[in-house]
Structure formats: C-alpha cells, structure tokens
Backbone as JSON, one array per atom type, in Angstrom:
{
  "sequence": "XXXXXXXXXXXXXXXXXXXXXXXXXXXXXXXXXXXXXXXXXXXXXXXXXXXXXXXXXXXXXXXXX",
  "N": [[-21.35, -12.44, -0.85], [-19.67, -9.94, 1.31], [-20.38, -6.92, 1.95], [-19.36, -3.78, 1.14], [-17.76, -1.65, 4.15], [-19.67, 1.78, 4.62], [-18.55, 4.28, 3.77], [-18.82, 6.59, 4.32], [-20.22, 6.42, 7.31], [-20.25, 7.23, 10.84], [-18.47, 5.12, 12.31], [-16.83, 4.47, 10.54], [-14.91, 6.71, 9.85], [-13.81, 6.78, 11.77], [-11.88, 5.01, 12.32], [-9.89, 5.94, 10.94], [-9.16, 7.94, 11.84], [-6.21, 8.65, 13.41], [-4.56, 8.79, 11.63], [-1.4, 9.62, 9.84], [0.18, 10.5, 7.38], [1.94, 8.85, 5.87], [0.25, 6.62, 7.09], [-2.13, 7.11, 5.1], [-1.02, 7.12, 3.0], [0.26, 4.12, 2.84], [-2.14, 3.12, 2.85], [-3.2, 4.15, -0.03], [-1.33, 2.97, -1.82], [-1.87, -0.02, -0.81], [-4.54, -0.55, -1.49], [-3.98, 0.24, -4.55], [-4.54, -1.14, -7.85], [-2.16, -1.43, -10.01], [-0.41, -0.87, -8.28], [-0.25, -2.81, -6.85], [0.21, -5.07, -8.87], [2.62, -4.61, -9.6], [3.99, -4.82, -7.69], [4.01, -7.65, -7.02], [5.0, -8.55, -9.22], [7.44, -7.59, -8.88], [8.43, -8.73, -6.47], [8.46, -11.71, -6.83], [10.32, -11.68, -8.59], [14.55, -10.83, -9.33], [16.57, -9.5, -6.7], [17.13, -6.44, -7.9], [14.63, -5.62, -9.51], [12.66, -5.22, -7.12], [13.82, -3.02, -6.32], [13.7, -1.07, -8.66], [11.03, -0.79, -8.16], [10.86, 0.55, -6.09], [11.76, 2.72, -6.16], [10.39, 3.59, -8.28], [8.04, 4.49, -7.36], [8.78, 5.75, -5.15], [9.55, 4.82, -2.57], [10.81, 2.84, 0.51], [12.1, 0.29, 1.14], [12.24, -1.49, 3.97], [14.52, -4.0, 4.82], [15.21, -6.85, 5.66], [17.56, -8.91, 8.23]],
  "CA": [[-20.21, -11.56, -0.7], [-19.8, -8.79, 2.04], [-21.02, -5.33, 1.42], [-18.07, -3.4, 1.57], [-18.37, -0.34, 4.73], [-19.98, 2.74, 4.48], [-17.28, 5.36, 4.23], [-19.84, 7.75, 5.31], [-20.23, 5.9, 8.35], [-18.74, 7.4, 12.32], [-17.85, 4.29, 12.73], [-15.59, 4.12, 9.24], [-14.14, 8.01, 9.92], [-12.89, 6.72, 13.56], [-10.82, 4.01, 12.02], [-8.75, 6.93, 10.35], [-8.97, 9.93, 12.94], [-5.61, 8.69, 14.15], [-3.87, 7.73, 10.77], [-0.69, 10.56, 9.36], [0.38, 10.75, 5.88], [2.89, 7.78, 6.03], [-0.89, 5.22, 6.88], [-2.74, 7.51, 3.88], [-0.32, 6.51, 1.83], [0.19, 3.11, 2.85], [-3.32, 2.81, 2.77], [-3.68, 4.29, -1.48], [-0.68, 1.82, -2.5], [-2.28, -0.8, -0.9], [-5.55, -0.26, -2.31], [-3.7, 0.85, -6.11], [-3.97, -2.16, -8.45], [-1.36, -1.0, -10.79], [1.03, -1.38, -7.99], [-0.16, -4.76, -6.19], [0.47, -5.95, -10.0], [4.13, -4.5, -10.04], [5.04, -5.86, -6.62], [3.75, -8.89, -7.12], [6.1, -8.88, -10.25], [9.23, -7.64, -8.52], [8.98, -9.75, -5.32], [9.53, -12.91, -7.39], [12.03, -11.41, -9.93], [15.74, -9.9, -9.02], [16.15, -7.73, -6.32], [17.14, -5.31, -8.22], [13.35, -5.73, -9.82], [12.37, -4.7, -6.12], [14.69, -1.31, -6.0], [13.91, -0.23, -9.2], [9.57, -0.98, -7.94], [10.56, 1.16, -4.51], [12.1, 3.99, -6.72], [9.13, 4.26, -9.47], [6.61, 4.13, -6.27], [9.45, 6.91, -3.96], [9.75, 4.26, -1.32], [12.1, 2.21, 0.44], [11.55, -0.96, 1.98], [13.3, -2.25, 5.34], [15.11, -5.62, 4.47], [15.89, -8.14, 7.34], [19.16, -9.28, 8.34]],
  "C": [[-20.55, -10.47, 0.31], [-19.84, -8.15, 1.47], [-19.89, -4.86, 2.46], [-18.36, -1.94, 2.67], [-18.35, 0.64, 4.24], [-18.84, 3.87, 4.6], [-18.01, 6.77, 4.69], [-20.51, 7.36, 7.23], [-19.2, 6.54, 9.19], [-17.86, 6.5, 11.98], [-15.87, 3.85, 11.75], [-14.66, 5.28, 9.53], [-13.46, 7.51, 11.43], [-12.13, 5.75, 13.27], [-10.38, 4.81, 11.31], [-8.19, 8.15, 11.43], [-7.23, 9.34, 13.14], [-4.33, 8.45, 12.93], [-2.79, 9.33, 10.5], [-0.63, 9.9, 7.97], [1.0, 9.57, 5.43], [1.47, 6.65, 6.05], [-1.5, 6.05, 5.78], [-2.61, 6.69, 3.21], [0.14, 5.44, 1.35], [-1.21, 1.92, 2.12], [-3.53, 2.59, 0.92], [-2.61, 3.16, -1.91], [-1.52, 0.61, -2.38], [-3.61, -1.09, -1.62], [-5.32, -0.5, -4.2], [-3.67, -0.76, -6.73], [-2.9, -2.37, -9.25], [0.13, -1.28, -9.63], [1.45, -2.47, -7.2], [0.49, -5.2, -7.49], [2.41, -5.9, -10.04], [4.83, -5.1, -8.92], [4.72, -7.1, -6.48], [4.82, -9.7, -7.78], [7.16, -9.32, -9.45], [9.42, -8.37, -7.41], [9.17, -10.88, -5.88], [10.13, -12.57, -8.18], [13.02, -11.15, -8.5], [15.38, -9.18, -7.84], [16.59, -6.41, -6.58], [15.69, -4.98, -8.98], [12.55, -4.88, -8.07], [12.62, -3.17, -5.8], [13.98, -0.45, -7.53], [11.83, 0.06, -8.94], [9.87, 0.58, -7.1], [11.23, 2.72, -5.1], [11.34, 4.65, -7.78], [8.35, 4.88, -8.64], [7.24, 5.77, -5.13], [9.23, 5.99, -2.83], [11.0, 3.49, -1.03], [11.81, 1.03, 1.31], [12.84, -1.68, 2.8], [13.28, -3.98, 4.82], [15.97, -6.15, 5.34], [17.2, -8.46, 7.21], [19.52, -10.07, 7.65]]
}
C-alpha cells in the first residue's frame, strides 16, 4: 500500500497555496465519510433524496440539461 504524503511536506503545502474556501471545502466533504456514505445513498435513490443531501450538507449541485 502507498504511504499516504507528508502534510508537513513544501511539496504538500504548494498543492494548496492556491486553493479558496469553495476547494477547502470541497476538499473536507470529499474527504468526510459520513457524507461519501449519504451521497452514495441519495445518488441512487429519488432526486428529491439528492436535494434534501445538498440542503443537510448547504450545497447545491449544477444539474445538466
């Protein structure tokens, strides 16, 4: 298994220098298991299962034509 990077590492702090609040935060959801588990849920349920995910979470998700 890879050894996950050093977050004390330059190299790891220069893959953020450039990030705002909007990649943070992208970043901790993606990371959060609690809410991979719930969108996992609501993308195969309802989409109202989806709206009520993107309103527990305060987001809103762009949906294609």
């Amino acid at each position: 298994m890879e050894k996950p990077p050093d977050w004390r590492s330059e190299n790891y702090a220069k893959a953020y220098e450039n990030y705002d609040r909007t990649d943070f935060a992208q970043e901790f959801l993606r990371r959060n298991p609690e809410y991979r588990d719930q969108y996992a849920e609501a993308v195969d349920a309802a989409p109202l299962a989806l709206r009520r995910l993107a309103r527990h979470w305060g987001l809103v998700f762009r949906c294609g034509p």
